[in-house]
N, C-alpha and C positions, 0 to 999 in steps of 0.2 A: 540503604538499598532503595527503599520506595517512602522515603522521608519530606517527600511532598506533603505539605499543608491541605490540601485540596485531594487527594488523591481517593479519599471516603467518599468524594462526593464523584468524582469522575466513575469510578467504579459502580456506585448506585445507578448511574443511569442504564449502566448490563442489567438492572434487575425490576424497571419502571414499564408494567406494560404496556405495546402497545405504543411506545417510542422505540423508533430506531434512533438511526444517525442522522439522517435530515432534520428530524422532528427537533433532537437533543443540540443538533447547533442552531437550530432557530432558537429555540430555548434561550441558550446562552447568550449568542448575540442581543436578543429582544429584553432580556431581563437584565443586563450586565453583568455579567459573570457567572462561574459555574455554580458557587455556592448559594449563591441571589436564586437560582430556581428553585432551589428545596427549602429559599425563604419565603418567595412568592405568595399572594392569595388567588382565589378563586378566579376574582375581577381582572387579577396583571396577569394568568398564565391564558384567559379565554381569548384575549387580544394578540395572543401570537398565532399568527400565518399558519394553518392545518393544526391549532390543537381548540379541539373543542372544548364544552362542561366535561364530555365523558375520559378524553384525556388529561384535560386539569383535573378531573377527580383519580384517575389513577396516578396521578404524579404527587396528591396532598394523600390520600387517602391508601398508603400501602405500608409494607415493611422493606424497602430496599435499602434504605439507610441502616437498617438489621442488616441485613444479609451482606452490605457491601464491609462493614465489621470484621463479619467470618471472611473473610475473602482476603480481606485488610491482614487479615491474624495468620491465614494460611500463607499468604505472601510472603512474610515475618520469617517462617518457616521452611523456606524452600527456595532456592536461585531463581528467583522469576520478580521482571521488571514487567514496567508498564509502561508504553509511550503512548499518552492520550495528541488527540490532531492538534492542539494548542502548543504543545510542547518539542522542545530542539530536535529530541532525539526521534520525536513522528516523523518516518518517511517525508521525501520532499514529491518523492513522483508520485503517493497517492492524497496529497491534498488539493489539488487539481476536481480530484471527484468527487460530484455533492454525494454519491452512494458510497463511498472507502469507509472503513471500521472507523467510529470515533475512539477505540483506544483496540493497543496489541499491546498482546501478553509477550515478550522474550524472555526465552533461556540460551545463553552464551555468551561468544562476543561477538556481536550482528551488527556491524555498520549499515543498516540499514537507506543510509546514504550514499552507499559507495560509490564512486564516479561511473562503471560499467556494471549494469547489474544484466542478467540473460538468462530469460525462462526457459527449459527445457522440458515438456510433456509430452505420452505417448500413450499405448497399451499400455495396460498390466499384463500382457499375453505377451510380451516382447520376444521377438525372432533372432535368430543366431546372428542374421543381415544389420537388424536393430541394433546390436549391440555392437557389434564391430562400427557402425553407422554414429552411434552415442556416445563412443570412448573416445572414437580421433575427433569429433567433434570439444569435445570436453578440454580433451588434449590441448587441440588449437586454441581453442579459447583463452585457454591459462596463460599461451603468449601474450596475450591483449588485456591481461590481470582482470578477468571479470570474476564476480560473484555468480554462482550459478546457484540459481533457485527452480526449486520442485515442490510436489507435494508429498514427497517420501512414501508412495505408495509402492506398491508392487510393482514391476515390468520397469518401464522407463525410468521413471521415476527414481528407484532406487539405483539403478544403473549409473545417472548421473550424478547421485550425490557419492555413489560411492566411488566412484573414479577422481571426481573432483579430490576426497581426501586422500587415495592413493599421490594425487599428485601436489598434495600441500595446498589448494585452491579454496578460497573460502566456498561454504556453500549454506545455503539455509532450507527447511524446511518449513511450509505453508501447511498449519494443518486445520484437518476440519471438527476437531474434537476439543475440547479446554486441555491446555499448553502439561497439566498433572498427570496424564494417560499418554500413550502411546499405542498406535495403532498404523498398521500391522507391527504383533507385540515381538515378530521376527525381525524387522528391524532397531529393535531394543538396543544392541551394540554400534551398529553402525549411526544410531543417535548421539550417541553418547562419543562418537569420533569427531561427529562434526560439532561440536562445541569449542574445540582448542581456536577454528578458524572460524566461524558461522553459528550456528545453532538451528532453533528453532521457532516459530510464531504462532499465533492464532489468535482470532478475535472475539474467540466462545469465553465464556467465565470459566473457572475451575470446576472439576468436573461434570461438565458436558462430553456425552457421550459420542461415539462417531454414528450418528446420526443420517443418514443416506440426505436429506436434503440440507445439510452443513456443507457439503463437497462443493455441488453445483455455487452458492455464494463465496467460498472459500475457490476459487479461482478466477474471479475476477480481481482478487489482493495478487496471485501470482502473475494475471496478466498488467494491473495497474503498476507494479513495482520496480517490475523491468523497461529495459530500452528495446530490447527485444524477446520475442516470442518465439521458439525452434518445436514442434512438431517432426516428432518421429516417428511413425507407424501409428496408423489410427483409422479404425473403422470409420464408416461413414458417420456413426452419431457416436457421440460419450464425452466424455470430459472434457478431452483434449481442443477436441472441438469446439466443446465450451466455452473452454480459455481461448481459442482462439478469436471466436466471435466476441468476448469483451475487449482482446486485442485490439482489433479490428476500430471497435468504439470507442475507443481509448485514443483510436491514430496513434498504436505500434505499429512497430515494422513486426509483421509476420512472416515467417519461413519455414518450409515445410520440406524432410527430404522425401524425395520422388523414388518412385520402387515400382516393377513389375507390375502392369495392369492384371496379371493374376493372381498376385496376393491379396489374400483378405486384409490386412494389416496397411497395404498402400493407399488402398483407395481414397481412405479419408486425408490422405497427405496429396495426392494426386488431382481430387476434386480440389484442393483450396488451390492449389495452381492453378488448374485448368479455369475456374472464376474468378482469378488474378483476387483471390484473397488473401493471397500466399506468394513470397518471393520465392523461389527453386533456390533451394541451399543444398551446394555440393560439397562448400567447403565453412571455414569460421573468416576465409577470406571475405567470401560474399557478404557476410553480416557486418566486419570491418568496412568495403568497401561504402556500402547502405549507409551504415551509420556515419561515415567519413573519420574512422579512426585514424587513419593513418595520412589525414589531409594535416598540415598545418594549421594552425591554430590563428583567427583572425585577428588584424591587427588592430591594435588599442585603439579607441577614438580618443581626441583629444577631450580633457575635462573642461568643463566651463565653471568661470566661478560663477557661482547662484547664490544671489541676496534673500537668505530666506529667513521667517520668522523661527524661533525654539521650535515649537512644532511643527511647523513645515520641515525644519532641518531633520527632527526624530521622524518621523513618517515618512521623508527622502530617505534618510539611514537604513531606515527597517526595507524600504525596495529594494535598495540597491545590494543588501545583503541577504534577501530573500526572493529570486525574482518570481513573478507569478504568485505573489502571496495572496491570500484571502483578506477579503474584507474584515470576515472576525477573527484573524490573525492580528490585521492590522489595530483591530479595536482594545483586543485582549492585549497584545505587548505595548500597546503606546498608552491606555488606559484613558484616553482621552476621549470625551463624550462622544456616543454613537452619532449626534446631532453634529454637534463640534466637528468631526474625522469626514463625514460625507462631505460637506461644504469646504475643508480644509481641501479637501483629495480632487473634486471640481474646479477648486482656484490652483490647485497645483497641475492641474487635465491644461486650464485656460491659459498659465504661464506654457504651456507646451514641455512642461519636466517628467509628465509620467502619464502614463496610457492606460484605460480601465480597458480590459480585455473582457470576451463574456463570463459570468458563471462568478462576477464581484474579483475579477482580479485583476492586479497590478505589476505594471511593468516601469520602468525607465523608458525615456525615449531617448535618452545619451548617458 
C-alpha cells in the first residue's frame, strides 16, 4: 500500500516545525533528495534559501522521524495512501504552485488527475433555489465526465457530492481535518458512498482535528485542483469566496450562478460577476463552452528528429511526458546533478527545444 522506501522521511516533514511546503522543497532540491535532509548538518541546511540556524535546529534537533513511524504504522492499518509532489500519483494541476500540500493523504479510488476535474462551493445554509441550481448543474456535468470536487461540508457542498453519486459521477472530498476523522460526522454515510468512484483527501497528518483555520488553506487545494471553480449561493464573505479568490490566482476560470438581488445567499455570487471575477453560469454548457470542451482537439505538429545527448534525450522525455513540470521534478526523476540539469536545460532553452516558464518550469517548444 504505502511501500515506498522514502515515504518515513516524506511524512516527517508534516511534523518539522516551522517548515511548510516551500521551505521543505527547497530542502530537497538544495540537499539532493528527501532523505539527504534528515542527513544534512548544521553547516549544509543554513545555506538553503529561508532556513536559518533556528530552522536548521528544528530540522536536526526534534522527534519527527518518531512521530513520522506512528504515522508509517497507522497507515499499515487503515486504507490511506500518500501522494507526496515528487511522485506520479501528486496531482498535476497543483504542482504549478510553490504553496500546494508537499504530500495528501487519499482514501478511495481518486484519480486525482482526471482529464476534467470541477469545484463546486457554496453556503452551508443552501436554499430550496440552490439546490435545484446544484443538482442540474451536477447533472450536466456528468455529460462532459467530470470529477466533481467539494469540501463535503454542510449546504452546498454536500449537495454536490451527493448528487454526483446518485448519478455514478466520481467525486471527491477536500478535507480540512487529518483524512482518520470525518467531519460533519452526518455525512459519515454519504463518505463512505463516494469511495466506490472518488473518495476523499487532505493535507493535515492523522488526527488533526477540524481546526477553523485548516478550512480557509484547505480551499486553495479545491480551487488549485480543478479546471474550474462553480459558486453557488454565497454571502458576501466565507469560504466560498475564499476559494474563489485562490481561483482567481491560480488563472481558473470562475463561475458563479446569479440569483435575486434580494437574497442573502446571492449577493456573494452576484458581486463576483458584477467585478467580472466571475463568469455568469446559467448552464454546465457555459463552463464547456469556457473551457472549449466541445471544440475539436488541435492538430498534431509535426516531430522533428533531435540529435541529442543520454541526458538531454531523458530530460526531453520527462517534458514531453510532463508538460509544466518543475525544476525539482526534473532533478528528482532524472537524478542528474542539480549543477549538471540547470546547464543541461539552458543548452536545451539555446537549441530552441524547450521553454523555462516562470516559477522553474518546463515546457516543449514542439
Amino acid at each position: 500500500m504505502n511501500s515506498q522506501p522514502d515515504l518515513l522521511y516524506k511524512l516527517a516533514f508534516n511534523f518539522i516545525p516551522n517548515i511548510g511546503a516551500v521551505h521543505a522543497k527547497n530542502l530537497i532540491s538544495y540537499c539532493g533528495g528527501i532523505k539527504q535532509v534528515f542527513e544534512s548538518n548544521m553547516r549544509t541546511l543554513t545555506k538553503v534559501p529561508g532556513i536559518g540556524e533556528k530552522r536548521a535546529k528544528d530540522i536536526l534537533e526534534n522527534n519527527a522521524l518518531e512521530l513520522a513511524a506512528k504515522e508509517v504504522d497507522k497507515l499499515s492499518k487503515k486504507d490511506i495512501k500518500v501522494a507526496f509532489y515528487l511522485d506520479e500519483t501528486y496531482p498535476q494541476r497543483l504542482r504549478a504552485y510553490h504553496d500546494a500540500p508537499l504530500l495528501l493523504y487519499t482514501r478511495g479510488q481518486i484519480d486525482l488527475n482526471h482529464h476534467r476535474i470541477v469545484s463546486i462551493v457554496g453556503t452551508r445554509k443552501i436554499t430550496e433555489y440552490g439546490t435545484l441550481q446544484c443538482e442540474r448543474l451536477v447533472e450536466e456535468l456528468s455529460a462532459y465526465d467530470c470529477l466533481i470536487l467539494s469540501g463535503l461540508a454542510y449546504g452546498v457542498d454536500t449537495c454536490a457530492h451527493r448528487k454526483a453519486v446518485e448519478l455514478g459521477s466520481p467525486t471527491v472530498g477536500v478535507l480540512g481535518h487529518g483524512i482518520d476523522q470525518l467531519y460533519p460526522a452526518a455525512n459519515r454515510k454519504l463518505a463512505t458512498k463516494m469511495m466506490d468512484k472518488g473518495g476523499l483527501i487532505s493535507e493535515y497528518p492523522l488526527g488533526t482535528g477540524p481546526d477553523r483555520e485548516n478550512f480557509p488553506r484547505r480551499n486553495r487545494v479545491i480551487a488549485g485542483l480543478a479546471d474550474a471553480v462553480i459558486v453557488i449561493e454565497s454571502a458576501v464573505k466565507g469560504g466560498s469566496m475564499i476559494t474563489a479568490e485562490f481561483a482567481n490566482e491560480y488563472s481558473k476560470d470562475v463561475f458563479a450562478v446569479p440569483g435575486r438581488i434580494s437574497d442573502e445567499f446571492s449577493v456573494g455570487c452576484n458581486h463576483l460577476i458584477k467585478t467580472h471575477k466571475a463568469h455568469l453560469c446559467t448552464s454546465a454548457a457555459d463552463i464547456a463552452y469556457i473551457n472549449r470542451w466541445d471544440s475539436e482537439a488541435a492538430p498534431r505538429q509535426m516531430t522533428l528528429a533531435l540529435d541529442l545527448e543520454p541526458n538531454e534525450q531523458q530530460v526531453y522525455d520527462l517534458v514531453k511526458t510532463n508538460p509544466n513540470i518543475h525544476l525539482d521534478t526534473l532533478f528528482y526523476k532524472s537524478k542528474v546533478p542539480l549543477a549538471d540539469l540547470t546547464s543541461l536545460l539552458l543548452n536545451l532553452e539555446f537549441k530552441g527545444i524547450l521553454k523555462s516558464l516562470p516559477g522553474k518550469k518546463y515546457i516543449l517548444t514542439h
